[in-house]
N, C-alpha and C positions, 0 to 999 in steps of 0.2 A: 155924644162926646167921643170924637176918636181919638186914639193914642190911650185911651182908657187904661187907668192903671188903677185896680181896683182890689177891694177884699169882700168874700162871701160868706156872711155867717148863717150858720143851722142853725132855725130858731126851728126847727120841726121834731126834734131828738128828745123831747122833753123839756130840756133847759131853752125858756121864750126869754128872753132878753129884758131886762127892765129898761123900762127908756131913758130913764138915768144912765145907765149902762151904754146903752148905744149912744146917745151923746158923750159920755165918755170914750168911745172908739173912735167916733167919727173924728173927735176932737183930738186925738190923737195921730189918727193917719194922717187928717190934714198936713198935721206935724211933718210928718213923714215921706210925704210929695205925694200923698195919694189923693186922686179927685175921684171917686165912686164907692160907694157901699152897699152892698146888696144884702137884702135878707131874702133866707131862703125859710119859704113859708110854708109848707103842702098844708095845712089847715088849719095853721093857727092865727087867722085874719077874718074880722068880721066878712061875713058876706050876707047882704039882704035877702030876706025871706030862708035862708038856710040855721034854724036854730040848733040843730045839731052839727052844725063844719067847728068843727073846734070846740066843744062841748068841753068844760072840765080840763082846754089844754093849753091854757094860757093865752089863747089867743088876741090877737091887738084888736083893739073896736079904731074904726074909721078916724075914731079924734085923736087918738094914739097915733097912729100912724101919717094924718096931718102935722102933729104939731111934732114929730120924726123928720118929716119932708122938710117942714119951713126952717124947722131948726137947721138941717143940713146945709138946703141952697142958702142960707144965712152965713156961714162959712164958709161955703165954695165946694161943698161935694156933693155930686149927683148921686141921690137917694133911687135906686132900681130895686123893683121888685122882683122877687123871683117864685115863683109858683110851680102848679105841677098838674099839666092838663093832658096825661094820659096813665101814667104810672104812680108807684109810692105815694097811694093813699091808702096804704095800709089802716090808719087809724077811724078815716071816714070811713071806711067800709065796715066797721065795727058795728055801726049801727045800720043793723044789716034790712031792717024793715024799712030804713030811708030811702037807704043806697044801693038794693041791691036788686031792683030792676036794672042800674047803669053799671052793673057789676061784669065784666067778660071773664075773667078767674084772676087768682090772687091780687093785686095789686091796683090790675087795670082796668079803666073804664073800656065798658062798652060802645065800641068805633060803629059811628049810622045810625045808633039810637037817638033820637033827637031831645030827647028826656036829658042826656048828657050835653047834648049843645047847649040847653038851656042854664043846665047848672057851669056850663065852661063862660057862657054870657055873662051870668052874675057874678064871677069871680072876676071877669077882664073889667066889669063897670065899675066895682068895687075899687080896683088897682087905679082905673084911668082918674076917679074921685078921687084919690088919695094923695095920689104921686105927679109931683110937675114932670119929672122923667119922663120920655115918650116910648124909652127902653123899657122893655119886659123881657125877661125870661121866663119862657112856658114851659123846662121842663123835655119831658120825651126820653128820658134815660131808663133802662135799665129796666125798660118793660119784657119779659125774655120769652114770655108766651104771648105774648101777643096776637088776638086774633086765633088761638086754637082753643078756647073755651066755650061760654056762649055763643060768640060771634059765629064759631065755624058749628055750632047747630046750624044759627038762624040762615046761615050763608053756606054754608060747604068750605071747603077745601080750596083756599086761594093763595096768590102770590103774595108774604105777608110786608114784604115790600109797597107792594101796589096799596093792603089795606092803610097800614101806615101813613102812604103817601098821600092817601085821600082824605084820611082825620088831618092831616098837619094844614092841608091846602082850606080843610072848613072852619079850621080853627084862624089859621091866617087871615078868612073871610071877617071874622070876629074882632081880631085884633086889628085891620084894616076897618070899620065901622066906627070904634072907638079912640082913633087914632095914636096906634101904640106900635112901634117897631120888634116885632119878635126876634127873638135869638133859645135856638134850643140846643142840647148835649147831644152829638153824632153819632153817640157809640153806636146804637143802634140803628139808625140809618147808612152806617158805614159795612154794619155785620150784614143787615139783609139783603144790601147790595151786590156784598162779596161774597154772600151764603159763607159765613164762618161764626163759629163759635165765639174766637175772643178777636175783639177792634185792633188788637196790636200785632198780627198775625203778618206773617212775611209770604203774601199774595200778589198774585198780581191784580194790581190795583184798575187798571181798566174797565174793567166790569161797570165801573160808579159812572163813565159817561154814559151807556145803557137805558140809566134808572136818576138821573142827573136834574129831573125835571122837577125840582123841588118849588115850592114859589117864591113868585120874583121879592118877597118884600123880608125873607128869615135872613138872619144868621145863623153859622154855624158856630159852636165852641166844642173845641176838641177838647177835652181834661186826660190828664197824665199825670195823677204823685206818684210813680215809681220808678222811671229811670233817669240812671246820671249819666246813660250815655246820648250825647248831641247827635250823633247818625240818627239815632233812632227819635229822635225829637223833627227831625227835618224831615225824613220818611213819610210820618205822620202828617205833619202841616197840608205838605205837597201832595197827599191823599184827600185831606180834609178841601182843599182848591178846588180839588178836580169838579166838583158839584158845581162850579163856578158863582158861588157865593160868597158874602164875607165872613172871614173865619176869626175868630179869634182864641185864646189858650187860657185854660184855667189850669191854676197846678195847685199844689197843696201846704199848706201848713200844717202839721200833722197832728192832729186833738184827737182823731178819734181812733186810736187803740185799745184804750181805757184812758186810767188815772193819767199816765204821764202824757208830756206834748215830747216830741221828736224834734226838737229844730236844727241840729245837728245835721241830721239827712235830710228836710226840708229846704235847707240850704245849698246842700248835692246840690239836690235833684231842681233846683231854682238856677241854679248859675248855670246848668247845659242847657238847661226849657229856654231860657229867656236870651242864652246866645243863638238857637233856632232862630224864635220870635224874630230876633233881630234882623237875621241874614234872610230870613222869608218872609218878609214886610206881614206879621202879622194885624188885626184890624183893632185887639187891643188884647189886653192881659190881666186878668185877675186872680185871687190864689182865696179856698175856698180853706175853711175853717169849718168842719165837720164835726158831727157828736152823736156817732155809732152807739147801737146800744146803750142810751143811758143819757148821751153827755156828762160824764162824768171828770172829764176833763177841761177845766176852765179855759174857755175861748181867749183869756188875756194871758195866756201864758204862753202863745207861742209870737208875741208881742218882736223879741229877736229876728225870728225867719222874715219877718215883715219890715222891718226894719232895713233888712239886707238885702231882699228883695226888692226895695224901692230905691236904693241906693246902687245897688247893682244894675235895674233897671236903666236908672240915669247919669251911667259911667264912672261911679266910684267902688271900687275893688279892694279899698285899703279901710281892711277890718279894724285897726285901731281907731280911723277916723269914725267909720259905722261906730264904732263903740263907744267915742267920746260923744258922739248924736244921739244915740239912745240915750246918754246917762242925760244930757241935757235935756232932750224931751221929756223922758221919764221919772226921774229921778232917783233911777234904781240902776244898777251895774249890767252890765252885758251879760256878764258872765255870773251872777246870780239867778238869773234866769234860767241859766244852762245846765244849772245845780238838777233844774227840776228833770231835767234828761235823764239825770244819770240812774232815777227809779226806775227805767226800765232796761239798767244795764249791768247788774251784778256779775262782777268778777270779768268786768268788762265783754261780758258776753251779751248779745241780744236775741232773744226768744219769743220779738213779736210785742209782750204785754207782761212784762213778769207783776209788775205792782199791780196789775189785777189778778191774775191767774195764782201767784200766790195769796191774794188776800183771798179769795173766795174758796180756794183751792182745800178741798175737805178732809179735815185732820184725821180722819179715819181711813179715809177712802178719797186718797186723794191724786187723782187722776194727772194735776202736773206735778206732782211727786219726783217723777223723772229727770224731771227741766232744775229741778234742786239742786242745791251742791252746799258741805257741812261750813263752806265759807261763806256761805251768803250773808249769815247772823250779822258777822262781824264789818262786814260789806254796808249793809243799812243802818249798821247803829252809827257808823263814821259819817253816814250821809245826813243823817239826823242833826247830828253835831253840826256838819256841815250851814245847813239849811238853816239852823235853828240861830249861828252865826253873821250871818245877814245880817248887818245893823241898817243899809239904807234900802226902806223897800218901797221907797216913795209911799203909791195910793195902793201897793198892792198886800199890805203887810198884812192881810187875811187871807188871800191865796197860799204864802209863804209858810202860816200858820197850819193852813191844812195838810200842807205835803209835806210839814216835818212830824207831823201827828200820823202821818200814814208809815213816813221810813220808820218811824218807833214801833208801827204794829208788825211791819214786812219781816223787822228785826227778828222777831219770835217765830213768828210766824211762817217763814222763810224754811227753818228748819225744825221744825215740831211735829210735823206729821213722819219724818224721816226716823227721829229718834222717837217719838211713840212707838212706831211699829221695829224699831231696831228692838228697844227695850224690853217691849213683850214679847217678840220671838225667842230672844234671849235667857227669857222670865227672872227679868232682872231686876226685882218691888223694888228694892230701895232707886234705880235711876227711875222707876214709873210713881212713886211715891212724889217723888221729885218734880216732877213732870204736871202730877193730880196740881201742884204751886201758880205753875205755870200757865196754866190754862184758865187760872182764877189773874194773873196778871193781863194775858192777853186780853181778856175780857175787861178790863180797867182800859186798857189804853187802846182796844176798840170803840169802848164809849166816847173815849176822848178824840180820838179820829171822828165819828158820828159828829161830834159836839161840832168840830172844827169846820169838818165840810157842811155840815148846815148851814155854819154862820156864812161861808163862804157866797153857799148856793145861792140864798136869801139877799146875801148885798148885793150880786149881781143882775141874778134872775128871778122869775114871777116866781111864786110857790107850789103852783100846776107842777108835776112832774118830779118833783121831791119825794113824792111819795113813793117813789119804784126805788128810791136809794134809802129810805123807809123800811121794806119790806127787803131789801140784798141785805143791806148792813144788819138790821134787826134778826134776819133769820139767821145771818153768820155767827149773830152774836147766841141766840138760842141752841144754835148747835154748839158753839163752845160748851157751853153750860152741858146739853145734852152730853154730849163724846167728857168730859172731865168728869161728871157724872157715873157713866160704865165703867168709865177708868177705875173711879171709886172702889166702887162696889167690887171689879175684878181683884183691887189689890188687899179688900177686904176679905176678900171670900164669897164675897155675896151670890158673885156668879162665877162661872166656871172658864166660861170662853168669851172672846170677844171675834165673832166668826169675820167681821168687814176685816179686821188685822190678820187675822191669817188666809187670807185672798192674796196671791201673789200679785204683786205690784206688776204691770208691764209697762212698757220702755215706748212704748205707742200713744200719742195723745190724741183725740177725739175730735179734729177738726176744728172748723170758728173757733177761733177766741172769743168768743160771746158768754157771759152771766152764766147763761142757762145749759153751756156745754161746757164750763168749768166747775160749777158748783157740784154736778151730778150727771150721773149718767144715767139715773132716772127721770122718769116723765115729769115736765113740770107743770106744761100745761100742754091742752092739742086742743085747738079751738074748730071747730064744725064751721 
């Protein structure tokens, strides 16, 4: 289908999709002037004779993922799948006595090994069985070693361009057999091209005619959620060409920071992308819907950016009309949706992820301690109110539910590790007395958060993958208890010192935004 105007959702991040669920998007975009849906799958999808691809991850068995197809083309949107036939199989390679002959280092499959073509076969018969689509996305992103692990034992020291180029042409052999049109992500064939580190880099681009010999039957798809400047979106496209294939643009709807969705800046960064698209006859345009670490932010909350993105795509720029369409489609306000933004923007500041980084953010030792400020409290409890205000939330009044159960935690939470350790430096019992209160409330309206986002997770998504916000939330909650505990005892007498509180705080935070680099700066896990 050209002119493809489409959405991609991460069913690989934990949260798989209920097919309830996806019929409720699909059924939505239609709304919305969209004809394509993509799921993006690295191994939650049955595949024959492979009993461990998606083991325990929710994965869709083949009748799932028919009766997804028929339902779509029954409506008028073209159902594409999307897979991953070189990189980010992180979770298959877990099972490392399956998978780890086809293993080249971290992520990626081993390129020549024919062991891997076989497993890339049952993956492509699987998709061609499922999907009236003839479109496929296989992937190829974001592989960054590629070819210097086992590969360059077995082989030496090569052009890792030329390796690349040779897996993409055997896999195309593949997808040519089963009659399926591939289209993969450039970043990577664009860096090894241009020998550079990052695909956005201000090179001269010539080099791509060189190494251009891609095969005759891919597409290309450039992806960009990060700028709102349109030079830089045309720059790209016209790099993306030079291969002399068809290109087309995926951008972003932003879910995956944590808890909140960004549609504010997804919106930006949509109106400069899709004026490119325009002026550089791109071949079509999708906007992917991501769920970094966790998924922990609901895929239907950035429901807005898509909204405007599709409208904007076919010539309407007047936000009030986009807004009276939403409320009709939806039956929830524009600008309640927009509410969910503003969690990760206290005191009108943004730092990336505050409504995660503050929630997991450790009240003893609490590394974004710094990114705090004493008005936050009053910042989250207003949003609470806010959110909690909302009387039309259409079908989504469980999403609504949960993000006003989070501003209620952020509330406290926000500023307790500040004044815990103010307090005790101070040695000030009666505010740490106070405080011991505190931390027996947060823990109340932690549970309640828990209570919330389950209910949430559950109506949307399968129950695979709940389990990692199980063990975040759970341990958050046990360390409350822990840290109010020492507090105890210090303001009792029981103990003497509380050494994590008088550790000077620094003014440096630890990189990713990720669970496991907010909660601690200790080891959480390091897997062999």
């Amino acid at each position: 289908m050209e002119n493809m105007l489409g959405v991609m959702i991460d069913c690989s991040r934990n949260a798989v999709l209920k097919v309830e669920t996806v019929k409720q998007y699909a059924d939505l975009l239609k709304k919305m002037g969209y004809n394509t849906l993509m799921l993006y799958t690295e191994d939650t999808y049955e595949v024959d004779g492979q009993p461990y691809f998606g083991h325990f991850r929710g994965r869709y068995s083949k009748a799932e993922l028919k009766e997804l197809d028929a339902y779509c083309t029954k409506i008028g949107i073209e159902l594409v799948p999307c897979i991953q036939t070189l990189a980010h199989l992180n979770e298959m390679f877990k099972w490392r006595s399956e998978y780890e002959s086809i293993n080249d280092c971290d992520d990626i499959l081993l390129i020549g090994e024919e062991k891997t073509y076989e497993l890339i076969d049952a993956m492509l018969a699987t998709v061609s069985e499922c999907f009236t689509s003839r479109k496929i996305h296989i992937g190829m992103d974001e592989a960054y070693r590629v070819g210097t692990g086992k590969y360059q034992r077995l082989n030496g020291i090569r052009d890792r361009f030329d390796v690349i180029n040779e897996h993409l042409h055997r896999v195309c052999q593949i997808t040519e057999k089963y009659g399926l049109e591939p289209m993969i992500w450039s970043d990577m064939f664009c860096k090894l091209a241009l020998d550079i580190e990052n695909q956005y880099a201000d090179v001269d681009t010539s080099a791509i005619l060189e190494k251009a010999k891609l095969p005759e039957n891919i597409s290309l798809v450039y992806w960009d959620y990060y700028s709102e400047d349109y030079d830089h979106y045309v720059k790209m496209i016209k790099t993306n060409k030079l291969f002399g294939r068809k290109v087309y643009f995926a951008g972003g709807a932003w879910t995956w920071r944590g808890m909140s969705p960004d549609n504010a800046f997804s919106m930006r960064t949509t109106e400069q992308a899709l004026k490119a698209c325009k002026d550089c006859g791109v071949d079509g345009t999708f906007f992917t819907v991501w769920g970094d670490d966790g998924a922990e932010c609901s895929a239907l909350a950035v429901l807005p950016s898509l909204m405007y993105a599709a409208e904007y795509k076919n010539g309407n720029a007047d936000l009030e009309m986009i807004k009276k369409k939403f409320y009709e489609i939806t039956g929830c306000e524009f600008d309640s949706f927009l509410l969910l933004d503003k969690l990760d923007t206290p005191g009108g500041k943004h730092h990336k992820n505050p409504s995660k980084y503050i929630l997991y953010n450790d009240p003893f030792m609490g590394i974004r301690d710094c990114l705090c400020a004493p008005e936050d409290r009053a910042f989250y409890e207003n949003l609470a109110e806010q959110i909690q205000s909302v009387k039309e939330t259409g079908a989504f009044a469980h999403i609504f539910e949960a993000y006003e159960k989070l501003a209620g935690v952020l509330a406290i939470k926000s500023t307790l590790g500040l004044r815990t350790r103010e307090a005790y430096c101070n040695k000030d019992m009666a505010a740490l007395r106070q405080l011991v209160g505190e931390y027996d409330t947060l823990l109340e309206k932690v549970k309640a958060f828990h209570a919330a986002h389950q209910k949430r997770w559950f109506r949307d998504n399968k129950p695979q993958g709940f389990d990692v916000q199980d063990l975040r939330l759970g341990g958050l909650m046990q360390r409350i208890i822990s840290c109010k505990n020492r507090l105890a005892e210090y303001v009792d007498g029981s103990i003497e010192h509380i050494p994590e509180l008088e550790e000077p705080m620094l003014d440096q935070v630890n990189g990713y935004d990720g669970w496991a680099r907010i909660a601690t700066a200790n080891v959480v896990s390091h897997i062999y």
